[in-house]
C-alpha positions as a LaTeX table, in Angstrom:
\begin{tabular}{lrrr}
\hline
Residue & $x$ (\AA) & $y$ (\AA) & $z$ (\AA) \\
\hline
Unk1 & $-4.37$ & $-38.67$ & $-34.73$ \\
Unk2 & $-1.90$ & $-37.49$ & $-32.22$ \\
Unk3 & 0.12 & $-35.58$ & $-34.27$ \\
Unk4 & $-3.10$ & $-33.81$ & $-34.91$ \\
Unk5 & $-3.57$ & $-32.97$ & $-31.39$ \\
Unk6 & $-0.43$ & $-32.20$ & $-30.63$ \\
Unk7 & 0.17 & $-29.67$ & $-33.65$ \\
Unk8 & $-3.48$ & $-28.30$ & $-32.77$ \\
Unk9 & $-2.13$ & $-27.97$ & $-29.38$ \\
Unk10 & 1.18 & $-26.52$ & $-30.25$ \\
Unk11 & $-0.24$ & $-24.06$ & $-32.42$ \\
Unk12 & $-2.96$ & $-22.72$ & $-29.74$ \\
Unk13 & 0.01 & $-21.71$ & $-27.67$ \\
Unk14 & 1.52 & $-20.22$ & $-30.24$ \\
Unk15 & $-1.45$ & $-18.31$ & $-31.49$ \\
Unk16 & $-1.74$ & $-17.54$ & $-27.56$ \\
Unk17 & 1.45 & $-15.80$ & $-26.95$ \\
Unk18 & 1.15 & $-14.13$ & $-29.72$ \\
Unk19 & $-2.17$ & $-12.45$ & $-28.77$ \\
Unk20 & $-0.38$ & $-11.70$ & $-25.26$ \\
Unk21 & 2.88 & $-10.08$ & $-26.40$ \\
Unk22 & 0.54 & $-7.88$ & $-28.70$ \\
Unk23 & $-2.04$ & $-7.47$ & $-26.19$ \\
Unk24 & 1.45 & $-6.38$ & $-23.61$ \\
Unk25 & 2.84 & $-4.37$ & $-26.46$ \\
Unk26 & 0.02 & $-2.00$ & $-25.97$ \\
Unk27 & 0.11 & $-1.94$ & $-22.22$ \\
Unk28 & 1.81 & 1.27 & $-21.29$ \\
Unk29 & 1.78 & 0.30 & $-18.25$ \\
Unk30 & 3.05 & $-2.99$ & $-18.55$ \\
Unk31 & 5.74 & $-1.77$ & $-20.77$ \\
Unk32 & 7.28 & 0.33 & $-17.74$ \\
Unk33 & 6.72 & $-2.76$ & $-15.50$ \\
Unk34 & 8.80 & $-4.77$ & $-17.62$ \\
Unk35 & 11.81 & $-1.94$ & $-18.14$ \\
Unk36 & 11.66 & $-1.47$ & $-14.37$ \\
Unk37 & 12.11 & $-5.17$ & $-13.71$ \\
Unk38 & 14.63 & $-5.58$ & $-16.25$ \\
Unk39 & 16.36 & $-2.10$ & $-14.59$ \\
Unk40 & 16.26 & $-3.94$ & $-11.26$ \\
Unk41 & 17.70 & $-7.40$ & $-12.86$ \\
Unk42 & 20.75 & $-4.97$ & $-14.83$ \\
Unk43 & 21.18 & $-2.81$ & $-11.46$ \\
Unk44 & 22.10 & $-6.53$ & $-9.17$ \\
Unk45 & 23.43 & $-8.38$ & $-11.77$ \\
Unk46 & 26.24 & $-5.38$ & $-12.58$ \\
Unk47 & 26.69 & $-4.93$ & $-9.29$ \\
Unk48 & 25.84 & $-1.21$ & $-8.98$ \\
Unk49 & 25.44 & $-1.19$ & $-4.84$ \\
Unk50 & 28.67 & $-3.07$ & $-4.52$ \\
Unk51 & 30.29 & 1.45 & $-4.93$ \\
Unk52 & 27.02 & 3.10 & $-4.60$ \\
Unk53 & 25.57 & 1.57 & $-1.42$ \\
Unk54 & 26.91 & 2.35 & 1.80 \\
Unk55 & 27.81 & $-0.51$ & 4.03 \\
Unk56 & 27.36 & $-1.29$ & 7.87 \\
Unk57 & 29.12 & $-3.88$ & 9.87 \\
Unk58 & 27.31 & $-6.79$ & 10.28 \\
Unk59 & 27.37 & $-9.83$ & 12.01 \\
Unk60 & 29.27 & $-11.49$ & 9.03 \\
Unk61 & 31.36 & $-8.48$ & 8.31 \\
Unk62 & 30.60 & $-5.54$ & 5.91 \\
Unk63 & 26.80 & $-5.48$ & 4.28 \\
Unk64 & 25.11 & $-2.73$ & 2.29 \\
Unk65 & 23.00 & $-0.28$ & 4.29 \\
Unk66 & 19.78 & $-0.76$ & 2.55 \\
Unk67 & 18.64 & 2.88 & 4.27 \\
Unk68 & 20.91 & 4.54 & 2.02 \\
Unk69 & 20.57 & 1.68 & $-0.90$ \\
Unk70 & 22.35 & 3.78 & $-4.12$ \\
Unk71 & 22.91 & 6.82 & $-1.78$ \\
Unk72 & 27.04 & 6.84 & $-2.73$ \\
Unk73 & 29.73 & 7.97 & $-0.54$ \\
Unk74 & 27.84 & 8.85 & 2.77 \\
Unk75 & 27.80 & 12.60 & 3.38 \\
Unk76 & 29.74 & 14.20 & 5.85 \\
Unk77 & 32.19 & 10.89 & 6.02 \\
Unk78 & 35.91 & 12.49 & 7.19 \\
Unk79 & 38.72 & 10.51 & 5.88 \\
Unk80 & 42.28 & 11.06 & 5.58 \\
Unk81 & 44.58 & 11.62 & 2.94 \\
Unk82 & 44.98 & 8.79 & 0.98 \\
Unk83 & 47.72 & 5.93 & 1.49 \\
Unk84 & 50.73 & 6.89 & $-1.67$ \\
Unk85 & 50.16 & 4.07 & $-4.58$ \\
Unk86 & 53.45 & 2.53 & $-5.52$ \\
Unk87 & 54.80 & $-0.08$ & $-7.63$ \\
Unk88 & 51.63 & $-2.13$ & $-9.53$ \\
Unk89 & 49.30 & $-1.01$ & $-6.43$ \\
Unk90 & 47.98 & 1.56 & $-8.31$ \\
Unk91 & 44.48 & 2.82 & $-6.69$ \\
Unk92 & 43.26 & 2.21 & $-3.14$ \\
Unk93 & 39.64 & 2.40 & $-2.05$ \\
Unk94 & 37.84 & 2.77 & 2.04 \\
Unk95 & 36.63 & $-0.22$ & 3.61 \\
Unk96 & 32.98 & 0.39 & 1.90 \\
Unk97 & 33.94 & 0.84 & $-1.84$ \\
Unk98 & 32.83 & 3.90 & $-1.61$ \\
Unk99 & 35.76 & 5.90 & $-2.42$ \\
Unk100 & 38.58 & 5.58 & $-4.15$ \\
Unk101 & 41.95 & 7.02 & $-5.27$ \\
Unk102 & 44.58 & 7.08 & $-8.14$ \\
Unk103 & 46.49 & 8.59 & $-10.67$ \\
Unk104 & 43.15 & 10.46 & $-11.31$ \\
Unk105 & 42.80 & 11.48 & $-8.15$ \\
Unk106 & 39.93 & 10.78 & $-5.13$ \\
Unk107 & 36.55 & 10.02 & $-6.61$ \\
Unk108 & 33.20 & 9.37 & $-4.69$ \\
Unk109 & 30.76 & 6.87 & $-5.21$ \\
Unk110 & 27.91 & 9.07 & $-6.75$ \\
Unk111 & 24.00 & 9.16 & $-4.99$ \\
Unk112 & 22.17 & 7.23 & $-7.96$ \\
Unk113 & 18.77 & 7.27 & $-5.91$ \\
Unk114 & 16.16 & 10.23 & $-7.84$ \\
Unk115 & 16.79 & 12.15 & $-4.85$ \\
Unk116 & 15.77 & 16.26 & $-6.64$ \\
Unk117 & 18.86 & 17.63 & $-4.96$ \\
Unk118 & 21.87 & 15.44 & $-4.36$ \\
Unk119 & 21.18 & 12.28 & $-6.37$ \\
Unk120 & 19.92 & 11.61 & $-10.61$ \\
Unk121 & 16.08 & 13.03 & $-9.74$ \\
Unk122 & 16.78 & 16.00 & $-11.89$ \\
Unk123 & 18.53 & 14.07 & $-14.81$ \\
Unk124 & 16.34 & 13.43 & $-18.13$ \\
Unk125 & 16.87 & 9.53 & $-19.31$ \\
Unk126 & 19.23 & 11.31 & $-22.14$ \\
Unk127 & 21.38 & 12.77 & $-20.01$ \\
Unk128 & 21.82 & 9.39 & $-17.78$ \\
Unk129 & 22.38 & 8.24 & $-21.24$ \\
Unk130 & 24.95 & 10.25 & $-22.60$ \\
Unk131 & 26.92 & 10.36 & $-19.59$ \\
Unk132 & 26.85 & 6.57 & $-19.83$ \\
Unk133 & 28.05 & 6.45 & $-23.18$ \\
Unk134 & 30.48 & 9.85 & $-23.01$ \\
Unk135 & 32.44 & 9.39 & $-19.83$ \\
Unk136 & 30.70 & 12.72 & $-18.64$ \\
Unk137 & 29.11 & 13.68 & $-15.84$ \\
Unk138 & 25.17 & 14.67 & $-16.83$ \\
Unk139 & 26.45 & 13.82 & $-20.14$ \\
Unk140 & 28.45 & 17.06 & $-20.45$ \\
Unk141 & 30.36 & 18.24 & $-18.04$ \\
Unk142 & 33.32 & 16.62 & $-15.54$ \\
Unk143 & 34.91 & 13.18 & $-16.77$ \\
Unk144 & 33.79 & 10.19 & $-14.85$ \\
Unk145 & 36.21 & 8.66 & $-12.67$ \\
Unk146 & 37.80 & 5.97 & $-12.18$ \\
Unk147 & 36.41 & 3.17 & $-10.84$ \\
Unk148 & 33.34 & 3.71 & $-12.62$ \\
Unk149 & 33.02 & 1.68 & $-15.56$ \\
Unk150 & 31.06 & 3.73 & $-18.12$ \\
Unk151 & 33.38 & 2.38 & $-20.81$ \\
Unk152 & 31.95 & $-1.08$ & $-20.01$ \\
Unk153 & 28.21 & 0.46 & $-19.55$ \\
Unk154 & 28.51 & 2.30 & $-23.12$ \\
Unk155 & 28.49 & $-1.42$ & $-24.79$ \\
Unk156 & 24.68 & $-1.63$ & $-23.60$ \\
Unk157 & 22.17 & $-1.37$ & $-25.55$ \\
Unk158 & 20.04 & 1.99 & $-25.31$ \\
Unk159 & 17.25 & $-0.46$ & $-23.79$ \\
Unk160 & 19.10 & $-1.74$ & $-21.07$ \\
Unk161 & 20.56 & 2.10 & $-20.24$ \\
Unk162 & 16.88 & 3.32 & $-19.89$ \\
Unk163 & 16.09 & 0.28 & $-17.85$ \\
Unk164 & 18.52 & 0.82 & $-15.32$ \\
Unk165 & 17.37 & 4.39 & $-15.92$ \\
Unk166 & 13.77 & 3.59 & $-15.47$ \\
Unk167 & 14.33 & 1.45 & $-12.55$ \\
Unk168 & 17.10 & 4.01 & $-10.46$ \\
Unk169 & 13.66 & 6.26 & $-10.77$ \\
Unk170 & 11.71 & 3.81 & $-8.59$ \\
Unk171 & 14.22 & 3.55 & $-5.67$ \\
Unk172 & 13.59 & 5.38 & $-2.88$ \\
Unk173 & 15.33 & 8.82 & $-2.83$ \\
Unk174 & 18.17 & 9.59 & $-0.37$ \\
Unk175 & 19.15 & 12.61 & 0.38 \\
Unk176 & 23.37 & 12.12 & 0.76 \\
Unk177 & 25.25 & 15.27 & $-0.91$ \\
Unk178 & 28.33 & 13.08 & $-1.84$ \\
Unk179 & 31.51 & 15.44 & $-2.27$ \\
Unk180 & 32.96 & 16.58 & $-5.53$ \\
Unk181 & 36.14 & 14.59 & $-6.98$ \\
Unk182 & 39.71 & 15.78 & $-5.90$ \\
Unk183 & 41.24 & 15.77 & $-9.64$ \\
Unk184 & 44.94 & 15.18 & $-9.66$ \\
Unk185 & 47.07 & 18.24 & $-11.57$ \\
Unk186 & 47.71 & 15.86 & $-14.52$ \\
Unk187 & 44.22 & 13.95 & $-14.67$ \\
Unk188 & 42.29 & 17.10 & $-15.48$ \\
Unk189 & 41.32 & 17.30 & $-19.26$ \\
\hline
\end{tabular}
């Protein structure tokens, strides 16, 4: 008699989560609640703010400046030139990850936030895409640098590209013109 129950049982959630995944599946809306959520999950667990969040001095040292959250290198920053690499110390970065140098040159954290005019609001999910998966800048155009790692980022799946798409779209735009990469002589190709 109990293994009547409990099969009886067992099978009612079954047939229940069934019914919700299906009744889900044709929730638009929570179909883009769940990509955002899993965008947010991808975004922290890769550590995207670690380059593309500013950071502040806090009590415990540097922290990311959640007012520019995804906002890259801040705009206007002045730095020197950067220190000569030599030996195995091949690449050097500022105190806030935010920009970096190498054989390839000086590269900038990018603004990731949809900001229309200095960030990704005017990039289509393909292009994100493609520039994920290419190495190119919207896709097309200018490599991406160094230390970005769109090679590791290409071994996604598409899902998990559009869901750290879908979810950069939901972040509060900054506007934070980040300045265009210094290419070494022999980098450019």
């Amino acid at each position: 008699m109990k293994r009547i129950i409990w099969g009886t049982a067992i099978t009612a959630a079954a047939i229940t989560i069934v019914a919700f995944r299906a009744i889900g599946a044709n929730d638009p809306a929570a179909e883009t609640a769940a990509r955002v959520q899993r965008g947010h999950y991808l975004v922290a667990s890769i550590g995207c703010e670690d380059c593309h969040t500013p950071k502040k001095m806090g009590r415990n040292g540097p922290e990311p400046d959640l007012s520019r959250m995804l906002s890259g290198h801040p705009e206007g920053t002045t730095l020197p030139p950067p220190p000569t690499a030599s030996g195995p110390w091949a690449a050097t970065a500022t105190w806030d990850l935010t920009a970096w140098s190498g054989p390839w040159g000086v590269s900038y954290a990018m603004n990731i936030t949809p900001d229309q005019n200095t960030g990704i609001g005017i990039w289509t999910e393909e292009m994100f895409l493609s520039a994920l998966k290419t190495g190119r800048h919207m896709g097309v155009s200018r490599p991406i640098l160094p230390p970005m790692p769109w090679q590791a980022f290409r071994n996604l799946t598409d899902e998990d590209l559009r869901a750290i798409y879908s979810y950069l779209r939901t972040v509060t735009p900054v506007h934070n013109r980040v300045p265009d990469p210094i290419f070494a002589p022999e980098a450019t190709n």
